[in-house]
Residue frames as qw, qx, qy, qz and C-alpha x, y, z in Angstrom:
[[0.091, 0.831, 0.538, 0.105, 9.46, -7.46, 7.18],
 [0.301, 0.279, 0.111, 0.905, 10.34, -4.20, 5.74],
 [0.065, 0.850, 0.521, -0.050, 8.22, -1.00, 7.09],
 [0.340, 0.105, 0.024, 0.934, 8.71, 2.45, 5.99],
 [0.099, -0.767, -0.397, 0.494, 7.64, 5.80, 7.60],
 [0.136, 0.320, 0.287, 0.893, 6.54, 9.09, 5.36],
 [0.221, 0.363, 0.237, -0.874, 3.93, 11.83, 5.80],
 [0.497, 0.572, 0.653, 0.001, 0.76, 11.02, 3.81],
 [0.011, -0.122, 0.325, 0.938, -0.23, 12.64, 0.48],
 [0.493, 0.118, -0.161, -0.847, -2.89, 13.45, -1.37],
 [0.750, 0.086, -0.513, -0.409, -3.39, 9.79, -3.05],
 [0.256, 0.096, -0.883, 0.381, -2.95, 8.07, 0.31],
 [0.475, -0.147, 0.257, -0.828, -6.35, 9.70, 1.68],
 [0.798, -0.021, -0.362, -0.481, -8.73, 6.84, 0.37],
 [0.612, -0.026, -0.652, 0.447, -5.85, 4.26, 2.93],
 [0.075, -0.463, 0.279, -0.838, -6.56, 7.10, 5.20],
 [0.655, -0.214, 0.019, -0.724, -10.04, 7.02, 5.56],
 [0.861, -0.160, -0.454, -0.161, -10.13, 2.71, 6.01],
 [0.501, 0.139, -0.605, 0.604, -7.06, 2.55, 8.34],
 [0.205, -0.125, 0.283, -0.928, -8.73, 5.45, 10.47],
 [0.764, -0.208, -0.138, -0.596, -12.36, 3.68, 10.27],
 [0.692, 0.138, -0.657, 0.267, -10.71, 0.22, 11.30],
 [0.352, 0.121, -0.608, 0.702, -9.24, 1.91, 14.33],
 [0.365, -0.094, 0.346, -0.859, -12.34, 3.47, 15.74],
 [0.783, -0.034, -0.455, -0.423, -14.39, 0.23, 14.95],
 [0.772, -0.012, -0.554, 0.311, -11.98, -2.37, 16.46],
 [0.515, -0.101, -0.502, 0.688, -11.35, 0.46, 19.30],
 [0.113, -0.785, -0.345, -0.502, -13.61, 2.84, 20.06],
 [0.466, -0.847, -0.240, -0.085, -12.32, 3.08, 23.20],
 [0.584, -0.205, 0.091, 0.780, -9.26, 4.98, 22.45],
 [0.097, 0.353, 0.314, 0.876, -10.97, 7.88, 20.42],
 [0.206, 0.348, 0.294, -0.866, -12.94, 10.91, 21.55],
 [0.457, 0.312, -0.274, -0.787, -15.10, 10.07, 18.03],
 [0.635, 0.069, 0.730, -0.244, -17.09, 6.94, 16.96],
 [0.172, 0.073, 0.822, 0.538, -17.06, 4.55, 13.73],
 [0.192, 0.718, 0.666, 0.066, -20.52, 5.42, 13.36],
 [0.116, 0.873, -0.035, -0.472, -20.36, 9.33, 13.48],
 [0.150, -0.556, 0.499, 0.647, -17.01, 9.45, 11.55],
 [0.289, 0.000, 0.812, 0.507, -18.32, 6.86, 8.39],
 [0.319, 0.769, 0.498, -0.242, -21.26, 9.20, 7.92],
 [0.317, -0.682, 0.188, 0.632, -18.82, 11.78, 7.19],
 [0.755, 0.649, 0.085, 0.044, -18.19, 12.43, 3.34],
 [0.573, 0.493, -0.501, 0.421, -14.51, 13.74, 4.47],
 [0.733, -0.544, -0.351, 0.207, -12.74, 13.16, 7.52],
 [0.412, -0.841, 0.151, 0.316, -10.43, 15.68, 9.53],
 [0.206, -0.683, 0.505, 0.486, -7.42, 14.49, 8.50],
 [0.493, 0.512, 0.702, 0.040, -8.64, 13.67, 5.14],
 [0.384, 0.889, 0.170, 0.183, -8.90, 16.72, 3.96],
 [0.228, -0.900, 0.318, 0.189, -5.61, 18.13, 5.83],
 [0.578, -0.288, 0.666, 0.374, -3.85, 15.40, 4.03],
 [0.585, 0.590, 0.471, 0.296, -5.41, 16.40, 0.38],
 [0.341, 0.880, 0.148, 0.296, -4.88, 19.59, 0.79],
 [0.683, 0.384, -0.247, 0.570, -1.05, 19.35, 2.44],
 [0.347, -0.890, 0.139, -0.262, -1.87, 21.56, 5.42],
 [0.565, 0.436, -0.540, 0.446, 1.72, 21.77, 7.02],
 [0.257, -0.544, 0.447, -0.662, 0.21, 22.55, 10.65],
 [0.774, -0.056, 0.550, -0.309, -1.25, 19.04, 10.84],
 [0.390, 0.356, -0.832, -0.171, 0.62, 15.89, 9.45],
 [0.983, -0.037, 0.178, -0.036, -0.69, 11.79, 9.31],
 [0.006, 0.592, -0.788, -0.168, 2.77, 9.90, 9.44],
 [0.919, 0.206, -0.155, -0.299, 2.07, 6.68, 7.91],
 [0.484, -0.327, 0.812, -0.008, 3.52, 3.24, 8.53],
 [0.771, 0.324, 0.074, -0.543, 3.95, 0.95, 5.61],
 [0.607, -0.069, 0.761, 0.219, 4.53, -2.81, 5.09],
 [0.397, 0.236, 0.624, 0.630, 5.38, -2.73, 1.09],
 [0.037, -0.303, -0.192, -0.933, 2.78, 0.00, -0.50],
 [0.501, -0.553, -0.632, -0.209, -0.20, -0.88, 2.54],
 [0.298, -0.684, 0.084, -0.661, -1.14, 1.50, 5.08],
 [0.787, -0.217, -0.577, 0.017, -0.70, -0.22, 8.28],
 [0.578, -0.499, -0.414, 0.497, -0.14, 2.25, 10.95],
 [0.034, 0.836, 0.274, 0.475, -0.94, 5.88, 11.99],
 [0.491, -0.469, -0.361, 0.639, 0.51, 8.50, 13.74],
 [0.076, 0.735, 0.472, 0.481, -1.38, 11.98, 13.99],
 [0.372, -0.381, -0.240, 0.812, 0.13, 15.49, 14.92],
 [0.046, -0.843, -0.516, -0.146, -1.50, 18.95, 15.45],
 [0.484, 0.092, -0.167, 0.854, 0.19, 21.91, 15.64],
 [0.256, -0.836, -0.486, -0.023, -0.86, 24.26, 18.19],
 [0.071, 0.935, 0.005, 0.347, -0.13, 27.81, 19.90],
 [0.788, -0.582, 0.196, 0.046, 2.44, 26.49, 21.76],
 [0.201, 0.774, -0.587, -0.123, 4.46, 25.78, 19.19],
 [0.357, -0.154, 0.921, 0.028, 4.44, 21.87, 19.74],
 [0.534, -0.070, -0.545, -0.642, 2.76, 19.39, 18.16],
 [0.653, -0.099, 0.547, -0.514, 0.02, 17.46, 19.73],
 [0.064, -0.142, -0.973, -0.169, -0.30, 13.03, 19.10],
 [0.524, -0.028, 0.277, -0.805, -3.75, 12.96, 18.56],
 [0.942, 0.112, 0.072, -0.308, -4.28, 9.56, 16.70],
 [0.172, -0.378, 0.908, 0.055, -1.93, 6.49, 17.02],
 [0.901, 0.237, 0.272, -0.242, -2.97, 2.87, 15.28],
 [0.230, 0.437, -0.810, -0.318, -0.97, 0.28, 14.08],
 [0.803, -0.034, -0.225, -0.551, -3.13, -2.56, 13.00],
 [0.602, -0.559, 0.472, -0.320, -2.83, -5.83, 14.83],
 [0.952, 0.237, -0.007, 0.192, -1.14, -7.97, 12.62],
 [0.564, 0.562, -0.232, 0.559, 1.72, -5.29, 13.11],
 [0.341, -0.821, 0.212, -0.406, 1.94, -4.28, 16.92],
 [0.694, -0.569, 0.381, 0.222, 4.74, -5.33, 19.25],
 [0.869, 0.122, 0.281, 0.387, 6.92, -4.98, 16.61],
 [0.295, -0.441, 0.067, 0.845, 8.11, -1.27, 17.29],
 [0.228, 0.436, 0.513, 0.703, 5.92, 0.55, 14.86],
 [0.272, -0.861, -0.416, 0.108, 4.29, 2.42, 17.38],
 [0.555, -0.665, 0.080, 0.494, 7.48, 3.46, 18.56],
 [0.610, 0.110, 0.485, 0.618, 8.76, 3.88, 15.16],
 [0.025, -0.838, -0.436, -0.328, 5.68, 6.27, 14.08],
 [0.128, -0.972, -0.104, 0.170, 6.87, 8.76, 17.33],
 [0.559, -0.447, 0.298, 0.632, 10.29, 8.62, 16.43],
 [0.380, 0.362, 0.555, 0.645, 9.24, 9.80, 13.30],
 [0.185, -0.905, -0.321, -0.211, 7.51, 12.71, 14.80],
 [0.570, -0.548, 0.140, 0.595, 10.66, 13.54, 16.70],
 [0.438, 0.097, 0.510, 0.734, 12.28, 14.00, 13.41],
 [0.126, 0.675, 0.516, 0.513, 9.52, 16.31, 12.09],
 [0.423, -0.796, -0.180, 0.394, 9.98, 19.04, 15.19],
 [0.305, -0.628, 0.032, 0.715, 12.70, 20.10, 13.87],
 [0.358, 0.097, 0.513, 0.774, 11.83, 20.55, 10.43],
 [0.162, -0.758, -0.544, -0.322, 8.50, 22.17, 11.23],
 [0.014, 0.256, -0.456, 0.852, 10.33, 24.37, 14.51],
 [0.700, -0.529, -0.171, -0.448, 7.80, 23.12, 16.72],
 [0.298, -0.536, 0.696, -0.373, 9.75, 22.64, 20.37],
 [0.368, -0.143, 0.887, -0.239, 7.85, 19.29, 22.01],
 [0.398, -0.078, -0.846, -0.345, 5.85, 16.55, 21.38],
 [0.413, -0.033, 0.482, -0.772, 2.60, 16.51, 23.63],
 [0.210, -0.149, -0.921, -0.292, 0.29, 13.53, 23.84],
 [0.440, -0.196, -0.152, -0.863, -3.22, 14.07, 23.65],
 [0.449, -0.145, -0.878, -0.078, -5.29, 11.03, 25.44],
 [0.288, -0.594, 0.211, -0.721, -7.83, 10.46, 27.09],
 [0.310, -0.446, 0.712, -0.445, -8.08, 9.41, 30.59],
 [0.882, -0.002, 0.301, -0.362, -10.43, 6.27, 30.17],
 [0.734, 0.541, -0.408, -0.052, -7.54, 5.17, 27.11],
 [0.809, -0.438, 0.338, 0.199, -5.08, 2.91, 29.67],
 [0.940, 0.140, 0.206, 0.234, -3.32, 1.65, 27.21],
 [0.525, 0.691, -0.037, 0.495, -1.94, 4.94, 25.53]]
């Protein structure tokens, strides 16, 4: 199994939006937001930062052939870092270093954005992250 790692585009939003409902459905208790609130929504957050290419906030995508299948969400703040604010890799694909794969791809994106660290957002009730 092949997986490759990119920065979303525009025509990836519509994978966005299911991958990103999924993960607050199947986990709610990893997110600060809820599948209900968010699928009222007509766009989500990073939804629209990913149509319209904002460069201060990037979705790195994981994908097994041309399927969405794992998320890794950074926020650039006044600090100069980015902040992880959403992680998901769906559970046909975990323990198999895509998590890990997703920050190492954020590593990589520091220095092309000049943003110093990497700073994980989570909260306290999330064990797992």
């Amino acid at each position: 199994m092949t997986i490759s790692y990119r920065i979303l585009q525009g025509g990836d939003a519509p994978s966005y939006r299911e991958i990103r409902l999924e993960s607050l459905k199947l986990h709610p208790e990893s997110y600060g937001s809820t599948y209900e609130d968010e699928q009222k929504k007509a766009e989500l957050f990073f939804e629209s930062q990913i149509k319209n290419k904002h460069s201060n906030n990037l979705m790195i995508g994981a994908f097994s052939n041309s399927a969405l299948v794992g998320l890794c969400g950074l926020i650039a703040n006044e600090s100069n870092q980015f902040l992880v604010v959403q992680m998901y890799v769906r559970d046909a694909y975990k323990r198999q270093g895509v998590g890990q794969a997703l920050i190492s791809e954020a590593k990589h994106l520091l220095l092309k954005y000049k943003r110093s660290s990497l700073v994980l957002a989570v909260y306290e009730y999330n064990t797992q992250a």
